[in-house]
C-alpha positions as CSV (number, residue, x, y, z in Angstrom):
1,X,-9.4,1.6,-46.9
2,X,-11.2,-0.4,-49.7
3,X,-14.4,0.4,-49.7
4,X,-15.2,-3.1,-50.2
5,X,-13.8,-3.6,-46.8
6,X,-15.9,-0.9,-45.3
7,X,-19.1,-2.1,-46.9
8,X,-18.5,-5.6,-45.1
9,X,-17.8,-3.8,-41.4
10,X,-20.3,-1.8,-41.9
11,X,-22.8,-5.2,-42.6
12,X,-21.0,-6.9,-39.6
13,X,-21.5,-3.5,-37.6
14,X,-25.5,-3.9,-38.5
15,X,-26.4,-7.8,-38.8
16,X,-23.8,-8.9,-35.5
17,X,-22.8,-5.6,-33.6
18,X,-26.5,-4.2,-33.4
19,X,-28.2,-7.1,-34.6
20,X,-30.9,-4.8,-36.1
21,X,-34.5,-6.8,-36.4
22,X,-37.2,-6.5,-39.2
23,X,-39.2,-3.3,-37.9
24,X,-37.1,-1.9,-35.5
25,X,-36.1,1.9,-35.8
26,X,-32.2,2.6,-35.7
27,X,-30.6,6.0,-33.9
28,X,-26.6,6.7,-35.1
29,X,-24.7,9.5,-33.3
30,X,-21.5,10.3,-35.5
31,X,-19.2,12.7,-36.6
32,X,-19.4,14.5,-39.8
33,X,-16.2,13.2,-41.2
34,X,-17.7,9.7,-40.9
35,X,-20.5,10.8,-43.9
36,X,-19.3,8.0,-46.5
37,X,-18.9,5.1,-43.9
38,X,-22.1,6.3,-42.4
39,X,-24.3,6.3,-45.4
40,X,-23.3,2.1,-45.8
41,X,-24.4,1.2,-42.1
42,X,-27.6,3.1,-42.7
43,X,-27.9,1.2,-46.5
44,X,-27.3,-1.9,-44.2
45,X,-29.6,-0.9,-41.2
46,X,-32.6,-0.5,-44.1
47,X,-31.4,-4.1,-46.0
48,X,-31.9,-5.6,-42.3
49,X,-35.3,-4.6,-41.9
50,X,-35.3,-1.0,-40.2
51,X,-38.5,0.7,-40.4
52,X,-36.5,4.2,-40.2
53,X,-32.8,5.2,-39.5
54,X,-32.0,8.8,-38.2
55,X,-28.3,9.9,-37.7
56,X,-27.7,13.0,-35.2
57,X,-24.5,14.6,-36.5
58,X,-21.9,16.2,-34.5
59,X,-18.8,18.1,-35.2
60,X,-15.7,18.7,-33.5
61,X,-15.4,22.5,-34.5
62,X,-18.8,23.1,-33.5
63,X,-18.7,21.6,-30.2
64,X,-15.6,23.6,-29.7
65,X,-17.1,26.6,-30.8
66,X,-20.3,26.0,-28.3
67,X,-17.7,25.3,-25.4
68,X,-15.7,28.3,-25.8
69,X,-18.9,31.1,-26.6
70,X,-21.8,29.2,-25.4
71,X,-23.6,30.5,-21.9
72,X,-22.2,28.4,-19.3
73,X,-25.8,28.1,-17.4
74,X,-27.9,27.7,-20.4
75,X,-27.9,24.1,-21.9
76,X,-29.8,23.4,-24.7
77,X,-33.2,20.9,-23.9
78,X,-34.7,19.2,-26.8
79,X,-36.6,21.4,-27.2
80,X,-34.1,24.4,-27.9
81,X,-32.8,22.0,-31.0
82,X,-33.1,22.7,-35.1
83,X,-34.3,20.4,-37.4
């Protein structure tokens, strides 16, 4: 797809969809093959007024990986995370 077409969803996505307000923080939960569409609603979120836009990644493989090999009665808190 254009990416001229992608910059105006991802406006349309920020000023109508969300309707993000001057000063309001923004949270996106994506994939990691969404990187390049991602980065133009986050350009948006900031050219509506966000005060600060974090994006948790996730990724297929990973989530996969966690399913298969990760201990069934441990779940990870917020606490247990990386950043």
């Amino acid at each position: 797809m254009k990416k001229s077409i992608l910059k105006a969803y991802a406006k349309l996505i920020v000023r109508t969809g969300v309707a993000v307000k001057r000063g309001q923080p923004v949270l996106i939960k994506t994939n990691v093959s969404n990187e390049a569409f991602t980065a133009m609603v986050v350009e948006e979120c900031y050219k509506a007024g966000a005060t600060r836009v974090v994006v948790e990644w996730s990724s297929e493989a990973v989530s996969r990986a966690n399913y298969k090999y990760g201990k069934e009665n441990k779940c990870c808190s917020k606490a247990d995370r990386i950043y």
